[in-house]
C-alpha positions as CSV (number, residue, x, y, z in Angstrom):
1,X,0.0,0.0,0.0
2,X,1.5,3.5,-0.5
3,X,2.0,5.7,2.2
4,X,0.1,8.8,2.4
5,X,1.9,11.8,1.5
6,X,2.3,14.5,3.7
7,X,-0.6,16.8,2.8
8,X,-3.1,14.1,2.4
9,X,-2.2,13.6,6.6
10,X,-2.0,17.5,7.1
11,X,-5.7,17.5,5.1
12,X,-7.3,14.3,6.6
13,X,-6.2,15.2,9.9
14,X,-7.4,18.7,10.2
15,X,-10.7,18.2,8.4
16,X,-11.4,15.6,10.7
17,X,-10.7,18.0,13.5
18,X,-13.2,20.3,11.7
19,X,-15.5,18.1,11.4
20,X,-15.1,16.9,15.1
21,X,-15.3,20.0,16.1
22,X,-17.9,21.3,14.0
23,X,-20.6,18.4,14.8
24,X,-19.6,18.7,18.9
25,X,-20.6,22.3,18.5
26,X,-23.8,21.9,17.1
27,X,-25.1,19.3,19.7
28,X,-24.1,21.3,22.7
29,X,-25.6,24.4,21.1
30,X,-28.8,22.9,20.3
31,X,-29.1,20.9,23.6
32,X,-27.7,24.0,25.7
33,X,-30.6,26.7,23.7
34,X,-33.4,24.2,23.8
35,X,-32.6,23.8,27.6
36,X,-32.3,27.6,28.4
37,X,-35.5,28.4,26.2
38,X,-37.3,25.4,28.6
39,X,-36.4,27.2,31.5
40,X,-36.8,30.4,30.1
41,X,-40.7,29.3,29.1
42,X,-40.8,28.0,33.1
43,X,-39.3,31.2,34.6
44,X,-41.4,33.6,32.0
45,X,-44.6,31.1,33.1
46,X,-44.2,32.2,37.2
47,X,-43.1,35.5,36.4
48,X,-46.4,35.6,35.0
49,X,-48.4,33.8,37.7
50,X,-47.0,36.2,40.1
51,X,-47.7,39.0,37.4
52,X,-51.8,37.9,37.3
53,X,-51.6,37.4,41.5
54,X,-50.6,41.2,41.4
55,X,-53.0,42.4,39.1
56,X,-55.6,40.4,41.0
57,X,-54.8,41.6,44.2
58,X,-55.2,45.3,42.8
59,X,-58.1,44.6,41.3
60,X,-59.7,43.5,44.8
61,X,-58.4,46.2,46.4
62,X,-60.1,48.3,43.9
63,X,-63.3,46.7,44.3
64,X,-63.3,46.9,48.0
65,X,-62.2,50.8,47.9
66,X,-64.9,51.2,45.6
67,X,-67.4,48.8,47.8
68,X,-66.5,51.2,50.7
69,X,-66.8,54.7,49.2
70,X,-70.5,53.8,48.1
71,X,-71.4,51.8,51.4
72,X,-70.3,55.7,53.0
73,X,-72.6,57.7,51.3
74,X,-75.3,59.8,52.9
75,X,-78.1,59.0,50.6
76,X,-77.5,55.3,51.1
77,X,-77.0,55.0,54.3
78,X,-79.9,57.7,54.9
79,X,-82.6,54.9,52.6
80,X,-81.2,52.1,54.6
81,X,-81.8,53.4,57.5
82,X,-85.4,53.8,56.7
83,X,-85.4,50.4,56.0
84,X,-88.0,50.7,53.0
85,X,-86.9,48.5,49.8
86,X,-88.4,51.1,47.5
87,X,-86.9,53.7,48.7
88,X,-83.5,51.6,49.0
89,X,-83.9,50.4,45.1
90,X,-83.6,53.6,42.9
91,X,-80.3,54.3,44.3
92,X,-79.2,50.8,44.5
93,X,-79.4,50.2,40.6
94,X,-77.7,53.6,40.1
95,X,-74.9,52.6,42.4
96,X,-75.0,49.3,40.1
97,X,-75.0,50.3,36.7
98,X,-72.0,53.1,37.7
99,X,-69.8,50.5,39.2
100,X,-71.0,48.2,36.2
101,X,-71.4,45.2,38.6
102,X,-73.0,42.3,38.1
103,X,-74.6,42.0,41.5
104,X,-75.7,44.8,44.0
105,X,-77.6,43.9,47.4
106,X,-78.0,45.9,50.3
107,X,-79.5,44.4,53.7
108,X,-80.5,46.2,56.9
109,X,-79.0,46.4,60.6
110,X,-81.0,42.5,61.2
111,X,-79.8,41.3,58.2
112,X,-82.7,41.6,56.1
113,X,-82.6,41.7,52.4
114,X,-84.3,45.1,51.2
115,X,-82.7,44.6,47.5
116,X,-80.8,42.4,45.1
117,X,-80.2,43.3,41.7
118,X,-78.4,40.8,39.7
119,X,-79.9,37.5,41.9
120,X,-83.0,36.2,42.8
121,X,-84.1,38.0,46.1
122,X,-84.7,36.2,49.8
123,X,-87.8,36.5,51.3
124,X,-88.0,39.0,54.6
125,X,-87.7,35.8,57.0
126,X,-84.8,34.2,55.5
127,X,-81.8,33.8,57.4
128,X,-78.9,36.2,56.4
129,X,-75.6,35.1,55.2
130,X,-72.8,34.1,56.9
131,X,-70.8,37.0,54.8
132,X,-73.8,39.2,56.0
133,X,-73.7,38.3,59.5
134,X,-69.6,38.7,59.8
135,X,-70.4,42.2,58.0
136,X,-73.2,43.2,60.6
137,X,-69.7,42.8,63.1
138,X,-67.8,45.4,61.0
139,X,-65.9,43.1,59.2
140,X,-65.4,43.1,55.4
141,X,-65.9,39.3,53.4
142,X,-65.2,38.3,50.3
143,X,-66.8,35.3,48.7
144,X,-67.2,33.4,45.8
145,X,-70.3,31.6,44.8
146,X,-71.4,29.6,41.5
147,X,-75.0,29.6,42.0
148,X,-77.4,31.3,40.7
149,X,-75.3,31.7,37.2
150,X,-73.2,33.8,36.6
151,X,-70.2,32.8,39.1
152,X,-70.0,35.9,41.1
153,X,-66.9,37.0,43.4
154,X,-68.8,39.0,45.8
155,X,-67.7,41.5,48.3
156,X,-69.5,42.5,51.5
157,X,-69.1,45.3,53.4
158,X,-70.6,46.9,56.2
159,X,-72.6,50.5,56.5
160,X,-71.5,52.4,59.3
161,X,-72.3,55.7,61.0
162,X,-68.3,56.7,62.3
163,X,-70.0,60.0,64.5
164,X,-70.1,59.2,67.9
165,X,-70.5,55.7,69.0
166,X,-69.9,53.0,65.8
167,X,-73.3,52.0,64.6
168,X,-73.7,49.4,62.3
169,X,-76.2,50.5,59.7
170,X,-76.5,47.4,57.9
171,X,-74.3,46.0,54.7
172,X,-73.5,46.4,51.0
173,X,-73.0,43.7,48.7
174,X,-70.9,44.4,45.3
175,X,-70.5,41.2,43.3
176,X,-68.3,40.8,39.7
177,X,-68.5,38.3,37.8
178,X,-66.2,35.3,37.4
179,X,-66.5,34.7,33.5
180,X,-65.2,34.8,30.2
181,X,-64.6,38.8,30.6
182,X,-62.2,38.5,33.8
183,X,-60.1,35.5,31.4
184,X,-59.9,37.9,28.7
185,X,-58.7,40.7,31.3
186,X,-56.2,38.3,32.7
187,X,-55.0,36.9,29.6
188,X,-54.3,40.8,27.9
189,X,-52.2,41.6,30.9
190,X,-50.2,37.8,31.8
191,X,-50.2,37.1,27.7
192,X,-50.9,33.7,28.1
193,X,-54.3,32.1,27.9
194,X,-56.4,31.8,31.8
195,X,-59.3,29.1,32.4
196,X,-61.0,30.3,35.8
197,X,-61.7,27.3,38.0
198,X,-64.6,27.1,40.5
199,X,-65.3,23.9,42.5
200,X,-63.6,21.6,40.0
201,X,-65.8,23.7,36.9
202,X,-64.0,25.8,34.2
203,X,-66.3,29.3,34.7
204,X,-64.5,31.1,32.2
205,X,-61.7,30.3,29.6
206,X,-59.5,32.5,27.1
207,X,-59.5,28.4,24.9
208,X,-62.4,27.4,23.4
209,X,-64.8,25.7,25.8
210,X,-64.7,22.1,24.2
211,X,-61.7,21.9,26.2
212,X,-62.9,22.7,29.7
213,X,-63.5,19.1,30.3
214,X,-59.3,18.4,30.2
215,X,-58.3,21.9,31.9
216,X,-61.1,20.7,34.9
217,X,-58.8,17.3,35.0
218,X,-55.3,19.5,34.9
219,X,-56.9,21.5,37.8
220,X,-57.6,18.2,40.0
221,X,-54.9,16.4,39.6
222,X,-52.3,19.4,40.0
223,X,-51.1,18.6,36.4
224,X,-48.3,20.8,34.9
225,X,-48.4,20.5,31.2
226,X,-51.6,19.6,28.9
227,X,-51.8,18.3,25.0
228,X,-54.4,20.2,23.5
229,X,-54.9,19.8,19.7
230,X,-52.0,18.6,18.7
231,X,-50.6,21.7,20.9
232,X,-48.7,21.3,24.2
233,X,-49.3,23.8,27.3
234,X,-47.5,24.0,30.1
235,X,-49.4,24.9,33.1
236,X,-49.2,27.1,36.3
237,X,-52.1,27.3,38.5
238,X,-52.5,30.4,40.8
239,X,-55.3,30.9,43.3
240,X,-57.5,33.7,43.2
241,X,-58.8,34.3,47.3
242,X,-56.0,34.2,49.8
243,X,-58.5,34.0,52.1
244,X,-62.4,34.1,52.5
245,X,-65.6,32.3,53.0
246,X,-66.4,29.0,50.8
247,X,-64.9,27.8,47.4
248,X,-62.1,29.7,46.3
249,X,-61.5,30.3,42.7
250,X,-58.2,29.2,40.7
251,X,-56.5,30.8,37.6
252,X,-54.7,27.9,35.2
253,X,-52.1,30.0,33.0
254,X,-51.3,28.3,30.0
255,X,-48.2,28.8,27.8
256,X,-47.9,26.7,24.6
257,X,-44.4,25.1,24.5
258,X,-45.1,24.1,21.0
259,X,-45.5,27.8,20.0
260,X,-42.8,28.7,22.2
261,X,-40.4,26.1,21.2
262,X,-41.3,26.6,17.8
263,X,-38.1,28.9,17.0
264,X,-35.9,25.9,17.4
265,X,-36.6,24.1,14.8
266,X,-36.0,26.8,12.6
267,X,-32.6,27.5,14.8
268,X,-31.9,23.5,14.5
269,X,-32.5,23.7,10.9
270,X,-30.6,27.4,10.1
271,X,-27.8,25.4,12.6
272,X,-27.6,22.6,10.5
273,X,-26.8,24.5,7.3
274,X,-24.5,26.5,8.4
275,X,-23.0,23.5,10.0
276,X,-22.9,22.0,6.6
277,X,-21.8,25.3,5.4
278,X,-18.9,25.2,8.0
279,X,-18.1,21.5,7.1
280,X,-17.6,22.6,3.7
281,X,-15.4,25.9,5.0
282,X,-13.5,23.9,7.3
283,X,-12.9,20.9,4.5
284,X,-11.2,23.5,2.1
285,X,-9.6,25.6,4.9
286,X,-7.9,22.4,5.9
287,X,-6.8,21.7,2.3
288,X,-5.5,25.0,2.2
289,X,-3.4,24.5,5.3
290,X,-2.0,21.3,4.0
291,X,-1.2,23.0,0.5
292,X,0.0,26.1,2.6
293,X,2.2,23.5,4.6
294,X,3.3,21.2,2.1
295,X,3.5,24.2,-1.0
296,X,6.8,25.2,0.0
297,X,8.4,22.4,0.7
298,X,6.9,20.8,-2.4
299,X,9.0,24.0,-4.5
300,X,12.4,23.7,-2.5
301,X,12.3,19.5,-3.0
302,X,11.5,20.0,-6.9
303,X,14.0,22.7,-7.6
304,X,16.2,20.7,-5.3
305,X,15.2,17.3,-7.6
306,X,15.6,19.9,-11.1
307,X,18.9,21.2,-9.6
308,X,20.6,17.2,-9.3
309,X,19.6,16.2,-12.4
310,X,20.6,19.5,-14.3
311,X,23.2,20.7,-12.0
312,X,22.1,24.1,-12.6
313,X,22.9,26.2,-9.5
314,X,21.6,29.5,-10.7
315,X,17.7,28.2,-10.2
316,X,16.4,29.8,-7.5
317,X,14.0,29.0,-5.1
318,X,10.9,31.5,-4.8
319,X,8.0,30.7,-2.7
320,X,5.2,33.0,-3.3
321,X,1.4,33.6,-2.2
322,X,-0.7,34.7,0.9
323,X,0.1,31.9,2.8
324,X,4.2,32.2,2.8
325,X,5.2,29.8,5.7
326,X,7.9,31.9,7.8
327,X,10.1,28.6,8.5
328,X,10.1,27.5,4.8
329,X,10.7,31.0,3.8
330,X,14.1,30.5,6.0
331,X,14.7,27.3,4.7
332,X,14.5,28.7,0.9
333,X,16.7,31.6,1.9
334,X,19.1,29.1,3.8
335,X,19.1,26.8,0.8
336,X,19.5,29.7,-1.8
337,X,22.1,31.7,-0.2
338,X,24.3,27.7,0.3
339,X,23.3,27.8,-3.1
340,X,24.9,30.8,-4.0
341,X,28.0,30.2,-1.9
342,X,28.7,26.8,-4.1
343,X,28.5,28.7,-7.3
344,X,30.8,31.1,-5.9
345,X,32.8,28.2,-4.3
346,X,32.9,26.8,-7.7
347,X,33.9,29.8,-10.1
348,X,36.7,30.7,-7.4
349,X,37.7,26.9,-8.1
350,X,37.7,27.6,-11.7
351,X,39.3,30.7,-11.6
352,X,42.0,28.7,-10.0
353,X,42.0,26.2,-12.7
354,X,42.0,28.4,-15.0
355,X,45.3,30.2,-13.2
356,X,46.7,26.7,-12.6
357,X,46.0,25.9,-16.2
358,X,47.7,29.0,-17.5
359,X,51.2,27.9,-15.1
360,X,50.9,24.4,-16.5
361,X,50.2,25.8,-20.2
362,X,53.2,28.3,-19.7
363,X,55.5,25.8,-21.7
364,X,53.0,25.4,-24.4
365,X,52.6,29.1,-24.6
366,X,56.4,29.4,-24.7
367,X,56.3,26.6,-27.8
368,X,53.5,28.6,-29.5
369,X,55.3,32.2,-29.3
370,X,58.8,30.7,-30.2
371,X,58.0,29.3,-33.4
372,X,56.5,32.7,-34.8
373,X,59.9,34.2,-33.2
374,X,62.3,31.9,-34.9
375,X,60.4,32.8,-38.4
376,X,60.0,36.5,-37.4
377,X,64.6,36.2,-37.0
378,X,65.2,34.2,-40.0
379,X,63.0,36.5,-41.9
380,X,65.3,39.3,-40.4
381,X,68.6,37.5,-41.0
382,X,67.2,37.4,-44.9
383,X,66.3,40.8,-44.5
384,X,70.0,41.7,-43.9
385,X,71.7,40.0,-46.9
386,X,72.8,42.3,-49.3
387,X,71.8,42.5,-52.7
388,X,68.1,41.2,-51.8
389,X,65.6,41.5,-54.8
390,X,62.0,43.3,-54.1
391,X,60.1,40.3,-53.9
392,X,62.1,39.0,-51.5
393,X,61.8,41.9,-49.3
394,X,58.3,41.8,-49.9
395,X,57.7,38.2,-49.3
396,X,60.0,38.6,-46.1
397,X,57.6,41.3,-45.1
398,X,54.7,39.7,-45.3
399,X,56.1,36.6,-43.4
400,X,56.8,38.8,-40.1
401,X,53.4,40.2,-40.3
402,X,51.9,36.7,-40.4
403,X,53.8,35.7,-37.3
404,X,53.2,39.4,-35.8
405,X,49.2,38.5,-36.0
406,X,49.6,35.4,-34.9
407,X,51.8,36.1,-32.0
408,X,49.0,39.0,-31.1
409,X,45.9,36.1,-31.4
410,X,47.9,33.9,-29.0
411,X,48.3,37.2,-27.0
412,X,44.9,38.2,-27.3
413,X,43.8,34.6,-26.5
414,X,45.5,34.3,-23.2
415,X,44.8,37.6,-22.0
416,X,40.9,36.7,-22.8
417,X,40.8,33.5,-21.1
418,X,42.5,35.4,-17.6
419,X,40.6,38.5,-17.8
420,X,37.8,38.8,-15.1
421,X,33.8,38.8,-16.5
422,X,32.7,42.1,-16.5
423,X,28.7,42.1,-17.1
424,X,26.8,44.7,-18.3
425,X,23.0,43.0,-18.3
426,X,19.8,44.0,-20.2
427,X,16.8,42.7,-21.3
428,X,17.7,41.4,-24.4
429,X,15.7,39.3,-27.0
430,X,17.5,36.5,-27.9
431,X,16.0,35.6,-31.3
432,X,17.0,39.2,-33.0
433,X,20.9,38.0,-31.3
434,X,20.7,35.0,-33.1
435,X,20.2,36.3,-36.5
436,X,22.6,39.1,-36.2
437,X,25.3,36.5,-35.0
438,X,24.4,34.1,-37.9
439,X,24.3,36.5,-40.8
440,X,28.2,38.1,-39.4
441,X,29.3,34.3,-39.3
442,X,27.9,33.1,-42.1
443,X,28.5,35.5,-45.1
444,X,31.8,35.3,-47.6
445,X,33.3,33.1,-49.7
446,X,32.5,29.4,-48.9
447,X,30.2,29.9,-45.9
448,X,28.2,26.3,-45.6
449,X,24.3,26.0,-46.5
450,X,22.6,27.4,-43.3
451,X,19.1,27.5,-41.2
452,X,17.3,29.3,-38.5
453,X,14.8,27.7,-36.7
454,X,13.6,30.1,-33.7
455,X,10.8,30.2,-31.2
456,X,8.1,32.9,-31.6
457,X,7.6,33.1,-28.2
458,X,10.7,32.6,-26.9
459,X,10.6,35.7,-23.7
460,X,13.2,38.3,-23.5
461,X,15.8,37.4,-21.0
462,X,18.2,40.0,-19.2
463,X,21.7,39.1,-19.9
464,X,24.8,40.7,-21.6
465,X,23.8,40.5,-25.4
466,X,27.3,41.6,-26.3
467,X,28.9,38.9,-24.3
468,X,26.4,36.4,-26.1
469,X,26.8,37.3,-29.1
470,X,30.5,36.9,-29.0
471,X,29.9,33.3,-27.7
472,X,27.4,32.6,-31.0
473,X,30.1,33.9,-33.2
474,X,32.5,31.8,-31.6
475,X,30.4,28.5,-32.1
476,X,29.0,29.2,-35.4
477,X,32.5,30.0,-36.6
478,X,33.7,26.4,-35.8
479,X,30.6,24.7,-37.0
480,X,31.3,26.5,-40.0
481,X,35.0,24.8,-40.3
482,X,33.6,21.5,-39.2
483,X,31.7,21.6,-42.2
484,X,34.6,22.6,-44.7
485,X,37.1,20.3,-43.1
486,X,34.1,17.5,-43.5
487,X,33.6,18.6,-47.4
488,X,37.5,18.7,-48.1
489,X,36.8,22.9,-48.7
490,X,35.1,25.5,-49.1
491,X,31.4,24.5,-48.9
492,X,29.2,25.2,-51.7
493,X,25.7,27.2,-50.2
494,X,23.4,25.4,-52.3
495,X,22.2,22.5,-50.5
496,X,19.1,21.2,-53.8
497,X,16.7,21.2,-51.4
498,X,18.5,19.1,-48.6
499,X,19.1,19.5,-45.1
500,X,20.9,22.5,-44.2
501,X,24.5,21.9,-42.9
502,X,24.7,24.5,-40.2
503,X,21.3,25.0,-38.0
504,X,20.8,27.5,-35.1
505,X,17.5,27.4,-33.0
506,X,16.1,28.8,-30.0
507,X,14.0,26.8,-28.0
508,X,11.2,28.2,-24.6
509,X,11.7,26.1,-21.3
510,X,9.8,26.1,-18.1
511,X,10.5,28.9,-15.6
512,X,11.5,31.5,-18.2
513,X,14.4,30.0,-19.2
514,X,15.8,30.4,-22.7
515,X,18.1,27.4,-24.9
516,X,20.1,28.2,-27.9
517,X,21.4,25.9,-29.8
518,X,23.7,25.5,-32.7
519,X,23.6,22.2,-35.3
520,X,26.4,21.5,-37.4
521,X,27.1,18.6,-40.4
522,X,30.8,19.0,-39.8
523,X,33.3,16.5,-39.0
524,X,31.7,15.8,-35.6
525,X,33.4,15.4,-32.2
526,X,35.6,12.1,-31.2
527,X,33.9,10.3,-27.8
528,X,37.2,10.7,-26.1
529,X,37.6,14.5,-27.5
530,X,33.8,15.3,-25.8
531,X,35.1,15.6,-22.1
532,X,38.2,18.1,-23.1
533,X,36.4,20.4,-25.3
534,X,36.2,22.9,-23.4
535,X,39.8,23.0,-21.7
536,X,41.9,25.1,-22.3
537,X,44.5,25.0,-25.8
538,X,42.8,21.9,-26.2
539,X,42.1,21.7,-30.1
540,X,42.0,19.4,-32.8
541,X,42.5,21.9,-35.8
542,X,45.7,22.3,-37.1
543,X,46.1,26.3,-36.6
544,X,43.7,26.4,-33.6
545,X,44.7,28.3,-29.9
546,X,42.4,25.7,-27.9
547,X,41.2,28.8,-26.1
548,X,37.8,30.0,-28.1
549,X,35.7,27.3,-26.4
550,X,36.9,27.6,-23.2
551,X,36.3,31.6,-23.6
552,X,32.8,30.6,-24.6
553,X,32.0,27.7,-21.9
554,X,33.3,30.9,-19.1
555,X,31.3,33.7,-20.6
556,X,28.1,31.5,-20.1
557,X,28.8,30.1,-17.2
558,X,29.3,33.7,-15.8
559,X,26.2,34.7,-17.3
560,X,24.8,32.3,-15.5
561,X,23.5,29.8,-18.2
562,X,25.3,26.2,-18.9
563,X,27.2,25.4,-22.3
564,X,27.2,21.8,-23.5
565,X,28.5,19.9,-26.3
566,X,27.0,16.3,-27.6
567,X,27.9,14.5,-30.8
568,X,25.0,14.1,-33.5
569,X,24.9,10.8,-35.6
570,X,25.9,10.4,-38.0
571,X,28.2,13.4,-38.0
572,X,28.1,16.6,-37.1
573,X,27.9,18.0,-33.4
574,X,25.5,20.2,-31.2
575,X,26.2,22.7,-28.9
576,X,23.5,23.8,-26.8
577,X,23.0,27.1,-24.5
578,X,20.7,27.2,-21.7
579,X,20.3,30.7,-20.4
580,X,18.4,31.9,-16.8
581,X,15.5,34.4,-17.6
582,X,17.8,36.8,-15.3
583,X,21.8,36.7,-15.6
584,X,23.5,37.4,-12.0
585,X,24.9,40.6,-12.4
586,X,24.7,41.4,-9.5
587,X,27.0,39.2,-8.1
588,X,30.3,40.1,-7.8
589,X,32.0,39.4,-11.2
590,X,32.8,35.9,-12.5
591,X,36.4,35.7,-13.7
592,X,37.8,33.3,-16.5
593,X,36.8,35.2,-19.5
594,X,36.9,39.0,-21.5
595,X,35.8,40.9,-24.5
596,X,36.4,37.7,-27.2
């Protein structure tokens, strides 16, 4: 099985944290909101109970107020005291209709009944109340009572005369009723709905009354939550008399949980989605942290992997994008700047060579100047015979200034090959190079049959053209004498059509960088020859210095580029160019090579 690569663990692993995390978070949020929104709908259901008890409360103490301002007025108390119903009447549904109650009595210092609006009257020998009787003492009674219809919550009061000794005149009676109105009441100031409860009988409801049945149950069996229609309710019950004489009404507040609750599935469902949404977030985020992660270290291990198999040290490594990591940044810079101290390590080690090489080639220097001496002094010794003709002299002449230029090319040579690289880099396009260096190399008598093949899209690169172009003409002018010494000659251009015997191209490679290459149908280069091309006075040509390739090979190499040679079956040789898209000129100078 293969092992997982690192990012495929940096991705796995941190989604699965996501996820984790993600699904955790969603079931305590929707356990810990439906929780605080159940005890929320409890605390919200007593703040209400004690919310109705309050209003309640005020409300009695309104109706007794009210109970006790009438049972003080003169006119009442003066037709009570006269103990005449008629005369009592008149005022008594006055006093009714202005207090808008649904029950009104008034009885007289015995206890007799003189009137009763809103009930069916006793008869003169009936025996009074026991909330009459406790009122004939001075004390105030409230009651609650279910028969006749409606349930009534009657207060009972007595009429006194407070000047000089306390005389009980007799008592008022100011009943309410206990019905659908006071629900209604209740339920616009507790916001819930209210069923009033009177001995084990709904007397008034804010629900409709097919359910008065199952709120009677809830009340007996102290119940705290009801299904109604497909609708649950929880339940508080609250009593309406803290104290008084016979039943005592209850208020059953009702809150619907469903309605109440009924945000959460839309929270559930809105959580859900963007819990899918953060899933999906937290999926690519963690792929982004693994490419973040593993992105730079993917780019130094490839450029180190393209930098062993090409053994190009100029490639640099550049990690880009909003992500940078800080420690693989330090690592590239680390790398790069090692880098950069081997190719400096390395062109101080040629420079070296190339000193060492001119102290070991000192002997073969001193073999290629004193040969061009000896002619130059046997040309002088001719010169000094008397009697010489004029085409001697002239021949003589034109020896020593054969040997003079040839002493200045080995001159000119050595001084080329020591001198120090000097760069002066621009952007420079390197197809418009290649045809100026072809057309100065190729042109006179007996220049081979030749081609340019170049790459329309080849990107200008910033080097030193000059440099560059001294290089091409240094190439193109041995391919041009490997294909005379192959034809015995002087090569005819005409090729009838065939292939042409000198080819340069240009070719696009990845990261910007540039190739050139040059193609010849010359003589070709021996297998053993291919390792020493490029040393120094190493040649194979009869008149050659063995110094223009290595001049070439150490122009490149300080422009940063690599110079190769390769044999091409079945003759013929190529010599190929690879250039950076940037030359480093900013380095300090490479040395090995001049102005060719």
């Amino acid at each position: 099985m293969k092992p997982l690569t690192l990012k495929t663990r940096i991705f796995l692993s941190s989604a699965l944290v996501a996820v984790l995390s993600v699904a955790f978070a969603v079931h305590f949020v929707t356990g810990r909101v439906a929780g605080e929104a159940e005890a929320e709908l409890r605390r919200g259901l007593t703040e209400v109970g004690t919310l109705m008890e309050r209003h309640h409360a005020a409300r009695v103490e309104t109706l007794t107020l009210l109970a006790r301002l009438v049972a003080d007025l003169p006119k009442l108390k003066a037709a009570v005291e006269t103990r005449d119903p008629p005369t009592v009447r008149p005022l008594a549904a006055d006093y009714k209709a202005r207090l808008e109650a649904e029950y009104f009595a008034v009885n007289d210092r015995e206890g007799r009944e003189l009137v009763a609006l809103g009930a069916p009257a006793g008869g003169p020998n009936e025996a009074p109340s026991a909330a009459v009787r406790s009122a004939l003492q001075g004390r105030e009674v409230m009651t609650f009572r279910t028969t006749p219809p409606p349930p009534l919550q009657v207060l009972t009061v007595p009429i006194l005369i407070e000047a000089g000794p306390r005389e009980v005149l007799g008592t008022l009676s100011i009943g309410f009723a206990l019905g659908e109105a006071l629900a209604a009441e209740l339920r616009a100031v507790t916001q819930s709905h209210v069923a009033l409860v009177l001995e084990d009988r709904v007397v008034g409801s804010t629900l409709p009354r097919e359910y008065d049945a199952l709120l009677a149950q809830v009340h007996r069996s102290r119940g705290s939550t009801v299904s109604l229609a497909g609708n649950e309710y929880v339940v508080l019950e609250r009593s309406l008399a803290q104290a008084g004489e016979g039943p005592r009404p209850s208020a059953l507040i009702l809150r619907s949980r469903t309605e109440r609750l009924q945000f959460l599935r839309t929270f559930r469902a809105g959580l859900l989605v963007a819990a899918l949404v953060a899933v999906v977030v937290a999926v690519l985020a963690s792929y982004g942290v693994a490419r973040s992660v593993t992105g730079p270290l993917s780019a130094i291990t490839s450029a180190m992997r393209e930098m062993t198999a090409t053994g190009d040290l100029t490639r640099k490594i550049r990690l880009g994008g909003a992500w940078e990591d800080e420690d693989a940044r330090v690592l590239a810079a680390a790398f790069n700047t090692l880098v950069d101290s081997i190719a400096r390590f390395q062109r101080e080690a040629a420079l070296r060579e190339r000193l060492s090489a001119l102290g070991r080639l000192s002997t073969v220097i001193a073999h290629e100047v004193r040969n061009p001496l000896m002619i130059i002094k046997a040309t002088v010794r001719t010169l000094r015979r008397p009697g010489l003709s004029a085409r001697d002299l002239q021949e003589a002449a034109g020896d020593i200034d054969q040997e003079v230029t040839r002493l200045n090319r080995i001159v000119g040579d050595v001084l080329d090959f020591a001198r120090p690289v000097t760069l002066a880099c621009e952007p420079t396009d390197l197809n418009a190079l290649c045809r100026e260096a072809a057309a100065a190399a190729m042109t006179g008598d007996g220049a081979p049959a030749w081609t340019l093949s170049l790459d329309p899209g080849l990107p200008a690169v910033v080097t030193d053209g000059d440099r560059l172009r001294t290089v091409l003409l240094n190439i193109l002018s041995n391919a041009r004498e490997a294909v005379q010494m192959a034809a015995g000659g002087p090569a005819a251009p005409e090729t009838n059509g065939g292939p042409a015997d000198v080819e340069l191209r240009t070719e696009s490679l990845a990261d910007g960088r540039a190739a050139i290459e040059v193609r010849d149908r010359g003589v070709g280069i021996e297998p053993g020859d291919l390792a020493h091309v490029f040393e120094p006075y190493f040649t194979t040509k009869r008149t050659g210095t063995g110094l223009g390739l290595a001049i070439a090979k150490n122009i490149v190499d300080a422009l940063g580029g690599t110079l190769t040679a390769a044999s091409v079956a079945p003759t013929g040789a190529r010599l190929r160019i690879e250039l950076p898209p940037r030359a480093p000129a900013a380095e300090t100078p490479a040395v090995g090579a001049g102005r060719a």
